[in-house]
N, C-alpha and C positions, 0 to 999 in steps of 0.2 A: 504494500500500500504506500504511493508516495502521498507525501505530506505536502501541504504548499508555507513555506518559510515567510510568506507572507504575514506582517503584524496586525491588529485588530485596531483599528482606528481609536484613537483617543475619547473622540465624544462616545462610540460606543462601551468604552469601560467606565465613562464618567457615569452614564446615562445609566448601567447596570450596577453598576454602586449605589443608587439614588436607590433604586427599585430592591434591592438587596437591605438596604437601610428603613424602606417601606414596611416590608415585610417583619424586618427583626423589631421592630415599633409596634407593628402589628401583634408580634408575639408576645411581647413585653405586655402589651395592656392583658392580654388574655392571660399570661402567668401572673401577673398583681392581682387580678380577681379570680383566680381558680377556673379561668373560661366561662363565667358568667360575668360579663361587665354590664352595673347595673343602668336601665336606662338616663340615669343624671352623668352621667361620668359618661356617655357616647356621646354629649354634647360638648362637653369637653375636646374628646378624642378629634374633634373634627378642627378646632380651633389651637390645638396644640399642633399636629398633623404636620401645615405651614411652616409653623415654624421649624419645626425639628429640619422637614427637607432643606431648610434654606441655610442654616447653621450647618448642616453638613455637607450644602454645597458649598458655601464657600470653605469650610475648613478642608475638603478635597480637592482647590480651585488651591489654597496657598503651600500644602503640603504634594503638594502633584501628585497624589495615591494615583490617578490614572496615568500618569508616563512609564511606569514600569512595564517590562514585554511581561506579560503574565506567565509564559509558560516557562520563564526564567525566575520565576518568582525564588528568591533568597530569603533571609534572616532578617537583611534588609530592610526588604520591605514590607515584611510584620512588623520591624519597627514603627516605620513610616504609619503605617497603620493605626497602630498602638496611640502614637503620639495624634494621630488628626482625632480619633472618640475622645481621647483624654480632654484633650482642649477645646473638641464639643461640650464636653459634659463640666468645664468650667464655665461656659458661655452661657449654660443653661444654666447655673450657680447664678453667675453673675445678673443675670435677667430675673430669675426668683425675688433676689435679691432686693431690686428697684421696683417689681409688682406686687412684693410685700408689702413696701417702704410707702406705694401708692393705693392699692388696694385689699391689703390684708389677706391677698392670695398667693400660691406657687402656679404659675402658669404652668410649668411643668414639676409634677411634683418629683421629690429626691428618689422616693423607692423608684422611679421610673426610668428614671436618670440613671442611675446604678445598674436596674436590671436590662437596660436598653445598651448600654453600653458593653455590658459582658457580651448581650447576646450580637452588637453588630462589629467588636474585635473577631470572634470566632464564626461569622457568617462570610465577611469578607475577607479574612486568613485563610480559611478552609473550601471557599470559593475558588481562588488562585489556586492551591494546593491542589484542589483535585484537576482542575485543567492542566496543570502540570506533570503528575502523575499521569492520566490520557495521556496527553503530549507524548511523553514519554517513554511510554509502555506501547504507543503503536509506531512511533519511529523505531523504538530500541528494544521488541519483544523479551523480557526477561525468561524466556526459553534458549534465547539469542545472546544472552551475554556472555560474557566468561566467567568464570568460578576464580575468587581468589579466596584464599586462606592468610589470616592477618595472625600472627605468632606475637603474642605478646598482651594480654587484656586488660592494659594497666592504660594511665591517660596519654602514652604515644602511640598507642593503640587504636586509642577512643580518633586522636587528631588523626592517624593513618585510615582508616574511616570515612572519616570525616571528608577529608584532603580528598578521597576517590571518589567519594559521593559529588563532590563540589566540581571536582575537575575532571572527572571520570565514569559517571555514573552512566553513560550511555553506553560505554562499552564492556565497562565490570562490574559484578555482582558479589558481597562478602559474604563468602559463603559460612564461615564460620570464625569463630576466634578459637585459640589453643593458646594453653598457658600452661608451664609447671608446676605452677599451683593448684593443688590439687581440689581447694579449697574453693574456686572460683568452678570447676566443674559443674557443668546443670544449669546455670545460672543465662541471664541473656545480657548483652550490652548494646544498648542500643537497636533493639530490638534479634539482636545475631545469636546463636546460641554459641556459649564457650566451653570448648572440652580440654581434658586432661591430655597433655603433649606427649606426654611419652605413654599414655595408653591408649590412643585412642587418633594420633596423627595418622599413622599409616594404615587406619581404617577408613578415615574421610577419604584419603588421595584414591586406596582401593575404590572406595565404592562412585566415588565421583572424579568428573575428569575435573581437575586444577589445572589452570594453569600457570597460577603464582602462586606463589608465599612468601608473605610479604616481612622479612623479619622487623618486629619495630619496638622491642629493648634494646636500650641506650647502652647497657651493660651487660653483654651477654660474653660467658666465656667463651675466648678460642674453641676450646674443646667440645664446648655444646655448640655452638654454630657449626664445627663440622659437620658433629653427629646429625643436626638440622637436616643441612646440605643433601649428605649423603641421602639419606632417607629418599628426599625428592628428586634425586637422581636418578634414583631406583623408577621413577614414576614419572619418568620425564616431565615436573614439574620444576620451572625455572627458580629461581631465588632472587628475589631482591631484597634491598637494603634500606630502611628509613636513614638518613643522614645524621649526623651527632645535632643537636640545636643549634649551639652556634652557628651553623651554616645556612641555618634555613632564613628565608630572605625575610629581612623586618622581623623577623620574629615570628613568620607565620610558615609553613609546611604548603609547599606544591607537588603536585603530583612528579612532574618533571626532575623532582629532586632525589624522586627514590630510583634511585639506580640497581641496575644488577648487579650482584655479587662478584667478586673480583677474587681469582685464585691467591692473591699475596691475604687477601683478607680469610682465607682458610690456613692461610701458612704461619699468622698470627700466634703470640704465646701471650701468656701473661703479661703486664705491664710491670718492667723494671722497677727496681726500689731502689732508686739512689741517694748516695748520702750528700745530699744538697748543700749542707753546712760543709762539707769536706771540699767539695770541689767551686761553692762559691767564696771559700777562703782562699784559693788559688788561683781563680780567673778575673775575680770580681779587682777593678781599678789596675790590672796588668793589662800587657801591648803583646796580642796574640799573634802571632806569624801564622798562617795556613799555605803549605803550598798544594799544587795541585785545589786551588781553591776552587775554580767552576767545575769541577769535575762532581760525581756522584755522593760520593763519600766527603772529599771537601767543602762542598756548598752544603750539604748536612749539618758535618760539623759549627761553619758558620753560622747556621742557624741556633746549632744547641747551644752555640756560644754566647751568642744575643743578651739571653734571659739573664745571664748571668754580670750584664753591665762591665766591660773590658773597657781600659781608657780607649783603646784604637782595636782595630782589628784588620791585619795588614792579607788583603786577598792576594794571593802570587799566582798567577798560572799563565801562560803562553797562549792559550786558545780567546782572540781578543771576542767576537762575539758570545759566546756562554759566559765572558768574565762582565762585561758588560751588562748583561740580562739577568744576574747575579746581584749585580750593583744597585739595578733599578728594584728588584725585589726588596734586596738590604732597606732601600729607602724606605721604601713603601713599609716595609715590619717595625724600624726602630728609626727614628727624628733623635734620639739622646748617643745612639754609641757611635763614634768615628771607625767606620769601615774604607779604609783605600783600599781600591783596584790597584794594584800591578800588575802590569803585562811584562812577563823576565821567562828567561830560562834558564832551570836549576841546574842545567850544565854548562850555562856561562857564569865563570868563579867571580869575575871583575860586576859583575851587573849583581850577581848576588851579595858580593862585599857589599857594592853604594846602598843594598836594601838594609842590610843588617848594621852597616854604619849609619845609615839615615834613621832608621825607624828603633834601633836598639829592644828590641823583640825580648820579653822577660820570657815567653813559652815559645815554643815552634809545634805544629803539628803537622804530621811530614807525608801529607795523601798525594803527591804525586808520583807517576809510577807508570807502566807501561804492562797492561793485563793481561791482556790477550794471548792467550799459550799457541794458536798458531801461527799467530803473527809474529809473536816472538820467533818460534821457531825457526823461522825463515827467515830472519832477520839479527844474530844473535851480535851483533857489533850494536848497532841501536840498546838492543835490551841492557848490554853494559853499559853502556854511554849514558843513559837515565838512571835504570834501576841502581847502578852498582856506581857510577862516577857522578850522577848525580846527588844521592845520597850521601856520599862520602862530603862533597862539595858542602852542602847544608850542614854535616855533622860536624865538620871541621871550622866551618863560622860561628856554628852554635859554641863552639867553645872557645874560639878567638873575643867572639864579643860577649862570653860570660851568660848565657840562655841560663835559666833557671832548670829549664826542664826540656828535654827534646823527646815528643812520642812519635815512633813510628809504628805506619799501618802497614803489617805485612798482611802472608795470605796464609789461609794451608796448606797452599802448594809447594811452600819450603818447606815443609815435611817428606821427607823420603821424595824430595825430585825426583818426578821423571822426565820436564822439560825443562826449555831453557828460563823462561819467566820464573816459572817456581826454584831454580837453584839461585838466578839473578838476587831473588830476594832473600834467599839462605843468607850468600853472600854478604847481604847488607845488615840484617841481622849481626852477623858474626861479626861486624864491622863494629855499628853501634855499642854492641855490649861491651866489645875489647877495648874499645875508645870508653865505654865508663869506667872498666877495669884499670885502665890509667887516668883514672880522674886523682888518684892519690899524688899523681907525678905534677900536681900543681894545675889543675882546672877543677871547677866547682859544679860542672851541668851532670841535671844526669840525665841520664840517658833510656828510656823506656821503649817498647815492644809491643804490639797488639797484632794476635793474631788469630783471625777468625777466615768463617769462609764465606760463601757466595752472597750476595746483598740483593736484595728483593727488588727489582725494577733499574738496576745499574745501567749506565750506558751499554750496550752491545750486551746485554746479560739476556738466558735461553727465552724466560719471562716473553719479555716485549717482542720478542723474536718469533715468538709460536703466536702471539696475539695478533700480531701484523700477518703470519702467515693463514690463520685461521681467515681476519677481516678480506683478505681477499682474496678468498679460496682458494688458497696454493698448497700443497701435498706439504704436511707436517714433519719435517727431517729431526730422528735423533738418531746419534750417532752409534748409540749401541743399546739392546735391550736390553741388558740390567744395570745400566751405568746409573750412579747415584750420586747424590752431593748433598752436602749440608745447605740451608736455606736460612738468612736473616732478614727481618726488613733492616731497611738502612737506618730508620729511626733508632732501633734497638742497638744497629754496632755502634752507631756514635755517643750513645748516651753512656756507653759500655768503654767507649774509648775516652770520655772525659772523664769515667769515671776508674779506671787503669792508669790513665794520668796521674789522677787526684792522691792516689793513694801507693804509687808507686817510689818508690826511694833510691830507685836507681840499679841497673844492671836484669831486670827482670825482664820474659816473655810474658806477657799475658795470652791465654787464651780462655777465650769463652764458650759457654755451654751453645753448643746450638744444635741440641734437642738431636732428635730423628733424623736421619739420612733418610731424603726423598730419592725415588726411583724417578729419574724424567722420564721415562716411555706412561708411566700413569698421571704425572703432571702433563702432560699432553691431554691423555685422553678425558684427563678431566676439566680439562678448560674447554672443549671440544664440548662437552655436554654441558658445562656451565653457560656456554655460548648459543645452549639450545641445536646445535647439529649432532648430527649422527657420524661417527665413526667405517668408515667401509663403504659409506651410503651420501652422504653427505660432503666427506674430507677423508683423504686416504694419510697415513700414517707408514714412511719409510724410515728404516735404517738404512745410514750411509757408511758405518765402519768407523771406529776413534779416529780422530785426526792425530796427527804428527805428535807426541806429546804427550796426552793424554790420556790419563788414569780412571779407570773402574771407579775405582773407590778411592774419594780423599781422607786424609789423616790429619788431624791434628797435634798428636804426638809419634815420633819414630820412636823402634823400639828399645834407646837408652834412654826413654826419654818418661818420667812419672813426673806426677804435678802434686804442688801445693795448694790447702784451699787457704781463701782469703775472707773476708768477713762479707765479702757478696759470695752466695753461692751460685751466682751466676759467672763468676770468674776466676779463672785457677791461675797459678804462676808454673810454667814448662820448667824443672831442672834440664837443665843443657849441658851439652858441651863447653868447658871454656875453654878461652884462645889467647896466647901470648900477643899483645897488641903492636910491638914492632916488627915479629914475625909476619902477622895476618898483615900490617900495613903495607909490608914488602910485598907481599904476594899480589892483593888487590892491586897496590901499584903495578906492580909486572902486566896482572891481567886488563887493564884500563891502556895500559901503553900497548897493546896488541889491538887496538882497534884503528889505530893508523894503518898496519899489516893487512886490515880486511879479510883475512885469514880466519875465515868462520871456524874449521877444524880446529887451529891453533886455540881460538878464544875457547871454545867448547871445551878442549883436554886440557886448557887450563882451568878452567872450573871446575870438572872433576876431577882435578888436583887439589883442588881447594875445598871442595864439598865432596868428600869419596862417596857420602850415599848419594849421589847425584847418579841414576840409572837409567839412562834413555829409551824409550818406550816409543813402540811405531815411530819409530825417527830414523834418519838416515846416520845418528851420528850411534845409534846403537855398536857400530863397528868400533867406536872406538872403544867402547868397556869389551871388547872382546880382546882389543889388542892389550891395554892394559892388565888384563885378567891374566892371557899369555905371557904378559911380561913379566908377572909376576911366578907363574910357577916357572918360568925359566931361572927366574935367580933364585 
């Protein structure tokens, strides 16, 4: 059936208002007398009559009760409503008033006035209403809608609701609410009935088809929002997300705002406990150095820096558009802390001197770096030239101009290397620490470690890679089917890295808890269903073999290697190896002067000179630990 979207002319809603207000006049006299009105009192009725119509035209004439589209009738315009009887039924006050004053009468008396008014707020409220309901129900047949289920029966609930009724109500219907409270069971809101979540969800999705579920507590555990997820996975019903408040615009919830579930919001842990007093004794009125500032992890950091009130905070990074777009953000978050951009590179030593003479940095946090393990691989003069000569470059001003504290981010891929990025950063490691190890020889910095693994949505990270490959229907590549990695969001490493900082004393690794080793062939396929497609049918799913490099399974300790706990137990300190630091200085020199040579071979077997568990994997330099291995049983 089409509809015609044509509106109803104005004088006809004025003119049915009149007649709607007749009527409830009407009724009023006949409930005042029990529906016998006695003959004196009909004479009345006819001279009161006038007047009523004429007070409630014009209070409809100044309040516009007729410009609204009726089949859009709102809250609004109950208001609207509301307020034009009100301010009728003062007019008739005020009128009683002066026919007292003159003839010792009420022309309209008060019971009338009262009972006329209830009854013409609820004649013309429930007028629109039901035109709108019609309206409604024959554009938008509730056979015809969609089914959502809203998680949560508490007041973000009530708004999520609300929000789809208001902005949404033509094309979804709530089918019910669920809540873990078991206590709300039975019960209805808002007309909807609410059942128990975990007895009785995957009876509703069985027996009806959903298409959403709308989660909308503010505070739901990681854990249980899996368990959600999952659930509705099973049932190819999608998931969405109510947004935290803050975000919602003016303070009010749009439908627009609830978005679908996003796989980093399943990869979520608990919210860290930091010791805020520890690390804003540390940051708070110091001149932060960050290099590798616009980068993933760096522009992070800057942020968690913020809260924390730094006199300066000195952005370093070479890439000038992201450091710039960085900058403009910085402004827009804090008007009180001085953030400079610098555009340098931490392996020009003469441009890093003028930063560290100019700016005299009390902390450094050291996120520039080169990540990428096949890139590296194929490249391994660069990977030294940043990761290893450039760090050394940083570590060595940090203690020329007296740095209070220098943390660097490594990765777990210094753990038991098997390419060139993850030994590049062994390297630096072993670098840094030896360099605190001579802090006794007359320097005061010390020198700290953080070493976690993969970071939730990173630049080039598998995340955004599979999400861009999904959006435009291209064949989902993982590299092999049981390869695994550890999973952070970047919030959590940085808060974990200021907080490794804070309470580090020098010479230490940190590494941090990060939970469960995910399998990528299942984070594929479950972003693929979160996406709402099909697997096989939808987006096909290839292995392409490890690349160059490339480990099964990461490690965050090799096996000399047991940790200590610390008072977060979300972060251990690694016992390591130590290293003679004019030894190690020699060496790293040696292998830093081999990048003039070009000699990839050479740079390589001197890193595994320097890092023996450095083990090449699918690589082509795999030869050289064979010849080393041979060299060794020949002596």
């Amino acid at each position: 059936m089409k509809l015609t979207e044509k509106n109803t002319p104005r004088w006809i809603v004025f003119s049915i208002d009149l007649v709607i207000c007749l009527f409830s006049y009407t009724l009023s006299n006949l409930l005042r007398f029990n529906f016998d009105i006695p003959a004196t009192e009909s004479v009345d009725f006819y001279i009161e009559f006038p007047l009523v119509i004429f007070v409630r035209a014009v209070t409809f004439y100044f309040f516009k009760t007729y410009s609204g589209i009726v089949r859009y009738t709102s809250t609004r315009d109950a208001q609207r409503i509301f307020y034009t009887i009100v301010t009728g039924a003062l007019a008739f006050a005020i009128i009683n008033f002066f026919t007292f004053q003159w003839k010792q009468v009420y022309i309209v008396p008060f019971s009338l006035i009262i009972i006329d008014g209830i009854c013409s707020i609820f004649f013309l409220t429930a007028s629109r209403m039901l035109v709108k309901i019609i309206y409604m129900e024959l554009k938008n047949p509730s056979s015809l809608k969609t089914n959502v289920i809203i998680y949560g029966a508490g007041e973000a609930g009530i708004i999520a609701k609300r929000t789809i009724d208001r902005d949404a109500g033509t094309k979804y219907k709530v089918l019910a609410f669920v809540d873990d409270e078991a206590g709300k069971s039975g019960k209805k809101l808002e007309g909807v009935t609410i059942y128990e979540a975990r007895e009785e969800l995957e009876m509703l999705l069985n027996d009806n088809k959903v298409s959403h579920l709308i989660i909308a507590i503010q505070h739901l555990s990681p854990q249980r929002k899996q368990e959600i997820v999952e659930i509705c996975l099973r049932y190819n019903t999608k998931v969405l997300n109510v947004p935290p408040v803050r975000s919602w615009i003016n303070g009010e919830l749009s439908f627009k705002q609830i978005k679908k579930i996003k796989i980093e919001d399943l990869l979520e842990r608990d919210p860290i406990e930091l010791d805020i007093d520890r690390i804003k004794n540390e940051i708070t009125g110091k001149r932060i150095l960050i290099t590798g500032a616009a980068g993933s992890i760096g522009s992070e950091i800057v942020r968690q820096v913020l809260p924390f009130n730094p006199s300066k905070i000195i952005m370093v990074d070479y890439a000038e558009s992201p450091l710039y777009e960085l900058e403009l953000e910085i402004q827009d978050l804090s008007t009180v802390c001085d953030a400079e951009p610098v555009i340098g590179d931490i392996r020009n030593t003469e441009r890093m001197r003028n930063v560290f003479a100019t700016f005299r940095p009390d902390y450094v946090f050291h996120a520039a770096a080169y990540k990428h393990v096949p890139m590296m691989e194929n490249n391994p003069s660069e990977s030294i030239l940043t990761n290893v000569c450039g760090t050394k470059i940083i570590a060595d001003l940090a203690v020329e101009y007296s740095v209070k504290k220098f943390v660097m981010i490594s990765t777990d891929k210094a753990v038991n290397p098997t390419n060139i990025m993850g030994a590049t950063k062994r390297i630096a490691e072993i670098y840094t620490q030896s360099l605190n190890k001579n802090a006794a020889k007359g320097h005061g910095t010390k020198f700290i470690t953080t070493r976690f693994g993969n970071v939730l949505g990173s630049n080039g990270s598998v995340i955004p890679r599979f999400r861009k490959q999904i959006e435009e229907g291209k064949t989902i590549t993982v590299t092999h089917p049981e390869i695994t990695r550890y999973f952070m969001t970047i919030s959590e490493a940085c808060q974990l890295v200021l907080e490794a900082g804070a309470m580090g004393k020098g010479g230490e690794i940190f590494i941090f808890d990060m939970g469960k080793s995910v399998r990528i062939a299942d984070l594929a396929k479950k972003m693929v269903k979160l996406s709402g497609l099909e697997l096989g049918k939808d987006i096909q799913l290839v292995y392409t073999g490890l690349r160059p490099g490339e480990k099964l399974f990461e490690e965050l300790l090799n096996d000399q290697e047991n940790t200590i706990p610390t008072h977060n137990n979300k972060i251990m300190i690694a016992k390591v190896k130590e290293y003679d630091f004019p030894l190690i200085s020699n060496e790293i020199s040696d292998l830093i002067n081999l990048f003039n040579k070009q000699d990839n071979e050479a740079i390589v077997r001197k890193m595994k000179q320097i890092v023996p568990e450095y083990i090449s994997n699918n690589s082509i330099y795999e030869r050289l630990d064979k010849e080393m291995i041979a060299g060794l049983r020949a002596e």
